[in-house]
N, C-alpha and C positions, 0 to 999 in steps of 0.2 A: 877839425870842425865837427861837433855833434852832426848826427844821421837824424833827419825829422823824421817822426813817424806819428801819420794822423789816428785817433783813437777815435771811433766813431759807434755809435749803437743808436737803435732807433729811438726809443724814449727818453726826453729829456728831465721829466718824473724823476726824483733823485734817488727816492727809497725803494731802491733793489737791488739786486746780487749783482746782475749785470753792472747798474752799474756804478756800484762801490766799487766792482773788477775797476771798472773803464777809471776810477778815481783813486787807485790803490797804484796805479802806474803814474800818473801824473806825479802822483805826493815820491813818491819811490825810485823810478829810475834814476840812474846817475847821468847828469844833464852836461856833464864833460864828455857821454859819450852818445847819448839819445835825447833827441829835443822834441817831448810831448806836445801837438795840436789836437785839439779836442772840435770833431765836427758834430753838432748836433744841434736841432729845433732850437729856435730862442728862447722859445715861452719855457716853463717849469723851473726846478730848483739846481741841474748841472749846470748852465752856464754860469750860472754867478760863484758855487762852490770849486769847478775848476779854474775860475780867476781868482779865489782867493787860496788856491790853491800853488801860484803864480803857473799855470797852463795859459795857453793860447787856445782862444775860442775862434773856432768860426760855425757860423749859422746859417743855414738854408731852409727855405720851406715857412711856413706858420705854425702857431699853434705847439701842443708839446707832445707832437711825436711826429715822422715821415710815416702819411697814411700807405702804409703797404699792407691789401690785404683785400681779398677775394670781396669782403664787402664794400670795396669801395673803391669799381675796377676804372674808373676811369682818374680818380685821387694814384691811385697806384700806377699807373704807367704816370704820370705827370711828375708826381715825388720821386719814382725810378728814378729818373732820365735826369732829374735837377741835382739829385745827390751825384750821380754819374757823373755829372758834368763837372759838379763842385770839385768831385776828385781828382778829377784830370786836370784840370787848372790849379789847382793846388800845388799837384806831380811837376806841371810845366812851369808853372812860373815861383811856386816857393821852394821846389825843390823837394817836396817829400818820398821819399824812399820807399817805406813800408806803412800798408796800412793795411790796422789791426782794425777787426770787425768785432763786435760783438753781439750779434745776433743774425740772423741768415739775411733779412734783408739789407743789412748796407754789406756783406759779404757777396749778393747776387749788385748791389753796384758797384762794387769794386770791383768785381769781374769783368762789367761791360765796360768801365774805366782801362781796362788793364789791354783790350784788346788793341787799344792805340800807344799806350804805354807800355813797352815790352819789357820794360826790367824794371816796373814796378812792381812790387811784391807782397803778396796781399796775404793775409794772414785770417782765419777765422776763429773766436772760441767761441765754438759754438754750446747753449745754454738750452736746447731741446731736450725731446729722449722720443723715442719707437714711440710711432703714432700721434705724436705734440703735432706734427706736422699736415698738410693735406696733402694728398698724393700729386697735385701737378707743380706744389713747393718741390716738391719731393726730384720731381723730372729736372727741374730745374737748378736744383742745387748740385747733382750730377755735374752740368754741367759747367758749373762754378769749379766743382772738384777740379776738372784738369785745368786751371788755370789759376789755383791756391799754391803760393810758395809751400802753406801745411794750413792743417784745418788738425784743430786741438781741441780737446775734452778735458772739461775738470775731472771726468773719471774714467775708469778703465773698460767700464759697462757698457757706456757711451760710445768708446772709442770702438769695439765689437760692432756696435749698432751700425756705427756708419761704413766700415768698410764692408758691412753686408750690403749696406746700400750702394756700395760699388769706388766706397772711396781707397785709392791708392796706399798699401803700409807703409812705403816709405815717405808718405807726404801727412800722415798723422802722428800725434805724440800726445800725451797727455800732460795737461797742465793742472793741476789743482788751484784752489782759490785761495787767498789769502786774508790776512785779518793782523790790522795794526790795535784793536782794541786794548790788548793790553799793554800796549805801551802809551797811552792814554789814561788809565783808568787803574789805579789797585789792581793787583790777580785775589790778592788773598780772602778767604770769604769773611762777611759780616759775622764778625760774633752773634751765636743763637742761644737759645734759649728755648724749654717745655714749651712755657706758657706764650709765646709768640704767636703773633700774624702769620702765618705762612701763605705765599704769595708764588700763584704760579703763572707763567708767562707762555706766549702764543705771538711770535713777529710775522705777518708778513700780509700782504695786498690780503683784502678781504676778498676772495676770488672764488670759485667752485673748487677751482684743482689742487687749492688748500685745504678742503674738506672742514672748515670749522664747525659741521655740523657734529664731526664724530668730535671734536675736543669741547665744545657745550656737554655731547652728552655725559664724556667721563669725566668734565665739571662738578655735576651732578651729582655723580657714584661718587666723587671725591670730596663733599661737601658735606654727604649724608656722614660719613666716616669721620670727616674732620672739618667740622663744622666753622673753627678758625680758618677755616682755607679761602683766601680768594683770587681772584684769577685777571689778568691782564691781558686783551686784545691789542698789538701796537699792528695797526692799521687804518688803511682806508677804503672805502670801497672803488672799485676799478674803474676806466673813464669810460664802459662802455655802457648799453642801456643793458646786458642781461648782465654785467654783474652788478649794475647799481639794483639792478633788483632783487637778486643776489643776497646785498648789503641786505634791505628788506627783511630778508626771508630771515637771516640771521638776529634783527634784532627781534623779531617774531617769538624767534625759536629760545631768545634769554627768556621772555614771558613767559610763553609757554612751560618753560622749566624752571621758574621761578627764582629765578637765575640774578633778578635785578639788582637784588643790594651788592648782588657777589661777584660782578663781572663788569670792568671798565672795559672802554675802548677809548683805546687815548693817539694824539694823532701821532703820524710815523714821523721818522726825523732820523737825520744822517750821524748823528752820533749815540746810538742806542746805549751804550753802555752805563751812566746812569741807571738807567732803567732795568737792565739787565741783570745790575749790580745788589736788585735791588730783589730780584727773583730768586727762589729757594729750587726750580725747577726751569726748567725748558722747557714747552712740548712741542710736537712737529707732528699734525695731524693727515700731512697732504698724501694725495692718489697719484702725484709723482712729482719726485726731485732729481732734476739732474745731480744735485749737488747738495746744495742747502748751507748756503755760507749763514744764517744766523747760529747754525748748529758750531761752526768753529768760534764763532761770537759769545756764546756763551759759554764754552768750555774754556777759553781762554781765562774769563773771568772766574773757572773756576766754579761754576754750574753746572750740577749734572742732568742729561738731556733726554726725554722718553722722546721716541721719535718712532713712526710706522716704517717697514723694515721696504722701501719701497725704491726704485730708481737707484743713484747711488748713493744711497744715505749707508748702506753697510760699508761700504767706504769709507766712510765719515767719520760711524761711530764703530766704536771698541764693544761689540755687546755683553754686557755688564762687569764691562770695565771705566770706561765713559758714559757710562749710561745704558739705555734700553730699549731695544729692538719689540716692536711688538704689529701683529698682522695688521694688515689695513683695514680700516674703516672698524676695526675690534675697539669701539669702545672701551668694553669691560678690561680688556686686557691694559690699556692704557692706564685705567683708572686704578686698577692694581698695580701696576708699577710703582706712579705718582704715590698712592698710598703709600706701599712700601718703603721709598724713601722719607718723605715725610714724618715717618714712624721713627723712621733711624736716622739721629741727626751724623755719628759716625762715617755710615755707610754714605753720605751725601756729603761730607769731607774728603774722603777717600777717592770718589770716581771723582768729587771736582779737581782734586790734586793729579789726578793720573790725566785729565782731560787738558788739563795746565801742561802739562809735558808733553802730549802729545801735539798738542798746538804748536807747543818751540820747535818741536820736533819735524813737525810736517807741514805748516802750515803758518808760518811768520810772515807776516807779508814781506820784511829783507830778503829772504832766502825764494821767496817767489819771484819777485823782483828781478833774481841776479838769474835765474832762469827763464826768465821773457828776456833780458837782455842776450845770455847766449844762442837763443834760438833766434832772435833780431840776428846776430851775428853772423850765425849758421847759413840764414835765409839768403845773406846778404852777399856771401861767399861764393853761393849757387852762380851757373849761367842761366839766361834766362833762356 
């Protein structure tokens, strides 16, 4: 009989890294041996994409996310205590084994779940980095620590960070992220051309910690140089009030830069590739990535990626082999990059084809897979 194992992350919002993760296991594990339930918010776009995913949804709470969060302290102990409970009744009466967290707070109530269920095993990957956090998250996830079967990082960076913060070696591992797009989608790139459209691309929440103010501005620089260039925003702006105003600020700053004819924002959506497919570039403009799973999204398809050299994106990328590293918040340096390829249709073959192989190589969603399933395994083996 398969082992059930609840996947659970706070936002039910489907366009993001978390949790394409959280849907990269449903679509992937082998169901002869692990039988994915997926807990999260009703409202947003994962419930319905992990049933037609053929996952099992269950729902707690309103709305599309479990409010955990210093703003909204009395939402927060109320959302705790309901997702707690959800998990223990889940543990007791469906039988679930392991559940995998994907972000700190349903990892802080799987904890308090865990304290009546003593050989349930709770698992975290966690999607932070140094300072994402607030210091009395911070106290508290300590405390989760001794009571994590392991608490995992999509990068090596990450994993440092946390057992500075006191998390145990032998209960960490690093897990990297995965990405089925090119078994979806062509790898091989569009035939080019001089005289072409060249089209560069920007995915992710329209957010502060994305920094799309430095990727307008090497827009800009890149626009003056190459005038056919235009530029793709796949986002939207965030649910809170400071980053809807945020959104704002950004479409300000296309005016401001004259930006208008040369720069869409188009909405987000769970299978990027199309759109991807369609980019001559990548950029990754943010002030921190744990990871940056659009960055193996595009490489997959065989897109070379300028990204700021920030969190674990050197991880990620090969620099200038997959593409290119360049200081944060450096504009100009971006915009030199982007140029550069642009210039050389060759050289934007080459790093897409190396980027294509290091995908199969590191980052297949199969082969991530069958590594969440042996540490499922591992966990499973443990006494409690």
């Amino acid at each position: 009989m398969a082992t059930r194992v609840l996947l659970s992350c706070q936002f039910s919002v489907a366009y993001g890294g978390v949790q394409h993760s959280l849907l990269d296991l449903v679509r992937y594990l082998d169901r002869t041996r692990f039988e994915p339930i997926v807990l999260c918010s009703p409202e947003g776009e994962l419930p319905e994409l992990v049933a037609s995913a053929q996952g099992q949804v269950r729902t707690v709470g309103q709305g599309k996310f479990f409010r955990y969060s210093y703003k909204w302290p009395l939402s927060t102990a109320r959302d705790l205590f309901a997702v707690a409970r959800e998990i223990l009744r889940l543990a007791r009466e469906d039988g679930v084994r392991i559940v995998h967290t994907f972000d700190g707070a349903v990892f802080c109530a799987a904890s308090i779940a865990r304290l009546f269920v003593q050989d349930l095993k709770v698992i975290w990957l966690d999607a932070g980095f140094a300072g994402y956090y607030p210091a009395h998250f911070r106290l508290v996830m300590r405390w989760c620590f001794r009571r994590a079967a392991r608490v995992t990082s999509a990068t090596d960076i990450r994993r440092r960070q946390l057992l500075a913060e006191g998390l145990d070696p032998a209960l960490s591992a690093v897990m990297p992220l995965g990405t089925d797009i090119h078994l979806r989608a062509p790898i091989a790139p569009t035939a080019e051309t001089d005289a072409r459209e060249f089209r560069i691309g920007i995915v992710g929440r329209i957010t502060p910690i994305k920094n799309f103010e430095m990727f307008l501005r090497a827009a800009r620089l890149v626009a003056d140089q190459h005038p056919n260039a235009r530029f793709d925003i796949v986002g939207a702006a965030g649910l809170f009030g400071d980053e809807q105003a945020y959104y704002q600020q950004i479409l300000a700053q296309i005016r401001a830069l004259d930006l208008t004819a040369k720069v869409r924002i188009l909405a987000p959506r769970e299978d990027v590739a199309p759109l991807l497919q369609e980019f001559d570039v990548l950029a990754c403009s943010s002030h921190i990535e744990t990871f940056g799973r659009t960055l193996i999204e595009a490489m997959a398809l065989g897109k070379p990626v300028v990204a700021t050299a920030v969190g674990g994106i050197p991880e990620v990328i090969a620099d200038g082999q997959t593409g290119f590293l360049v200081p944060a918040d450096d504009a100009e340096a971006m915009a030199a990059r982007i140029n550069q390829l642009l210039s050389d249709a060759s050289l934007r073959a080459a790093m897409g084809q190396r980027g294509v192989e290091r995908v199969l190589q590191h980052f297949d969603v199969r082969l991530v897979a069958r590594r969440w399933e042996q540490l499922y395994q591992e966990v499973l083996a443990q006494a409690s």
